[in-house]
C-alpha positions as a Python dict, from the first residue, in 0.01 Angstrom:
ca = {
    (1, 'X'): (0, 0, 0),
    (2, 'X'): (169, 350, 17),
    (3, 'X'): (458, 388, -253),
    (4, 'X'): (746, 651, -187),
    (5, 'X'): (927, 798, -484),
    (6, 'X'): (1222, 1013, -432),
    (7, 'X'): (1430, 1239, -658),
    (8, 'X'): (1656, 1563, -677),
    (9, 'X'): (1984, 1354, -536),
    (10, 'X'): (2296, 1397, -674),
    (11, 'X'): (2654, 1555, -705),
    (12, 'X'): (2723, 1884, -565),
    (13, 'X'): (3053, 2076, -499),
    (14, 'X'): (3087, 2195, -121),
    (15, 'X'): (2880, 2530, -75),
    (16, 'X'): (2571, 2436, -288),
    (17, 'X'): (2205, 2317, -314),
    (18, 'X'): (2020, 2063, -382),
    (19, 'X'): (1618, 1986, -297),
    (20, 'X'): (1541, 1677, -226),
    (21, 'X'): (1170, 1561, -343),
    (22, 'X'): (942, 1256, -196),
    (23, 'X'): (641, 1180, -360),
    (24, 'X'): (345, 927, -181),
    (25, 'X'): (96, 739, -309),
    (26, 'X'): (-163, 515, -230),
    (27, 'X'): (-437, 528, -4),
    (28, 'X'): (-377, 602, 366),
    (29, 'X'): (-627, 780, 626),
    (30, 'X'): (-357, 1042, 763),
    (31, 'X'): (-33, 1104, 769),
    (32, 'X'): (148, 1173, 1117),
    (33, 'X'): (492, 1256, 1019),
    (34, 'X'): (723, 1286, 710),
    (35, 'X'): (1120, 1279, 775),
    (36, 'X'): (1435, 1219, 587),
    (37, 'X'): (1675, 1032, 761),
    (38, 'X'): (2067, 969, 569),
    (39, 'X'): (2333, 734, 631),
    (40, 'X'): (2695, 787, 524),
    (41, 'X'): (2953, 476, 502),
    (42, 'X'): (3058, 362, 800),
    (43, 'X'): (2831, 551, 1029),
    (44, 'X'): (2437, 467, 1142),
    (45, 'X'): (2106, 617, 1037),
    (46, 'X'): (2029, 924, 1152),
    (47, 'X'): (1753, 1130, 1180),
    (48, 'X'): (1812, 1413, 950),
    (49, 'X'): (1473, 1663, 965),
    (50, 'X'): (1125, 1583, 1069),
    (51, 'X'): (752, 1738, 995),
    (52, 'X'): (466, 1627, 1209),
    (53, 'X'): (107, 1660, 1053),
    (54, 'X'): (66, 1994, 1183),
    (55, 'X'): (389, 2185, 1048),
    (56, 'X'): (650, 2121, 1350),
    (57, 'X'): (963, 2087, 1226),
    (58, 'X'): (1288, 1939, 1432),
    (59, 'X'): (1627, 1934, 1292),
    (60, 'X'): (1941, 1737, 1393),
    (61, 'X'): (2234, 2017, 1521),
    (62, 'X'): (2443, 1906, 1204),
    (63, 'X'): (2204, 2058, 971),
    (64, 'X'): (2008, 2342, 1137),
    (65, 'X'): (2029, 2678, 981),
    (66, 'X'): (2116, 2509, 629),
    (67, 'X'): (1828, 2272, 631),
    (68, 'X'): (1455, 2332, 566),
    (69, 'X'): (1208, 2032, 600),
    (70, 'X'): (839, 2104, 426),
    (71, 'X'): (552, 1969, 285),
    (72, 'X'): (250, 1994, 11),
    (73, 'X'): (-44, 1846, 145),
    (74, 'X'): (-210, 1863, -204),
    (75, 'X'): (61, 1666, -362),
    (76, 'X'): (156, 1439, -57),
    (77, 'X'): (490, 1530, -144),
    (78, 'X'): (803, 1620, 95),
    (79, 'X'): (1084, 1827, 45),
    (80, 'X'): (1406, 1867, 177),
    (81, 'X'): (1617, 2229, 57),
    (82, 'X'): (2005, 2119, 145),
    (83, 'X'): (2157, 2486, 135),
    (84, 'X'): (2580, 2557, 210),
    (85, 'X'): (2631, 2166, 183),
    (86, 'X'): (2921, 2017, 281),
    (87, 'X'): (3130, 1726, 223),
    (88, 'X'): (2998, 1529, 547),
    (89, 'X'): (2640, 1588, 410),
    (90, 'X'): (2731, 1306, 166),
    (91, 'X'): (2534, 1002, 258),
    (92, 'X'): (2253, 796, 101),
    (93, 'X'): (1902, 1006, 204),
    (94, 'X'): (1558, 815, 263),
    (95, 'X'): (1220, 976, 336),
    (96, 'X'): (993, 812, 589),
    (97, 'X'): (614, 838, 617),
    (98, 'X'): (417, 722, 922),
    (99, 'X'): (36, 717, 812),
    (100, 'X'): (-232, 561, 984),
    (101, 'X'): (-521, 336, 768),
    (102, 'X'): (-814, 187, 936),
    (103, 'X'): (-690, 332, 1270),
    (104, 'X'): (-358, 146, 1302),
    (105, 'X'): (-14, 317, 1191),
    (106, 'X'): (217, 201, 920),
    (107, 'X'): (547, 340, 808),
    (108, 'X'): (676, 318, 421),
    (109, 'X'): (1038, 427, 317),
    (110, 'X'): (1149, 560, -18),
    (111, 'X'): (1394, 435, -170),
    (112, 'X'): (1690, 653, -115),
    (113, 'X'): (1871, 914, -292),
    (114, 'X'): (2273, 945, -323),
    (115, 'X'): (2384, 1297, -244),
    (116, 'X'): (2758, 1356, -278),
    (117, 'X'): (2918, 1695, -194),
    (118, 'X'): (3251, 1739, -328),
    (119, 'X'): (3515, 1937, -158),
}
């Protein structure tokens, strides 16, 4: 069974960083993708930034330019760098991992990380 761990949420006044950290473990065959997807009160999931297994990267429009999705194989960890946040930013963030074992795909999901950015 593959285990998520997340860390690096937290409070942040508007204009700042944070980097957001998602560690797997457990056996799996390959990985596919890694993304971080956030939800806010009120509002739905959405798909936040996403890294395939060959380094393609897709962003939604809310975040590009301030954003930057990546990845260390060795460590089968993923990052997310939040640079000039801002107080819609603030949401609940979860990594996602779709991995394949024995030839069929599975997805795990961390656990989620509160990041609040104060205006």
């Amino acid at each position: 069974q593959v285990q998520l761990v997340e860390s690096g949420g937290g409070l942040v006044q508007a204009g700042g960083s944070l980097r957001l950290s998602c560690a797997a473990s457990g056996r799996f065959s390959s990985i596919n993708a890694m993304d971080w997807y956030r939800q806010a009160p009120g509002k739905q999931r959405e798909l936040v930034a996403r890294i395939t297994n060959g380094g393609s990267t897709n962003y939604a429009d809310s975040v590009k330019g301030r954003f930057t999705i990546s990845r260390d194989n060795a460590k089968n960890t993923l990052y997310l760098q939040m640079n000039s946040l801002k107080p819609e930013d603030t949401a609940v963030y979860c990594c996602n991992m779709e991995y394949v074992v024995l030839g069929k795909t599975f997805a795990a999901w961390g656990q989620g990380s509160q990041v609040t950015v104060s205006s």
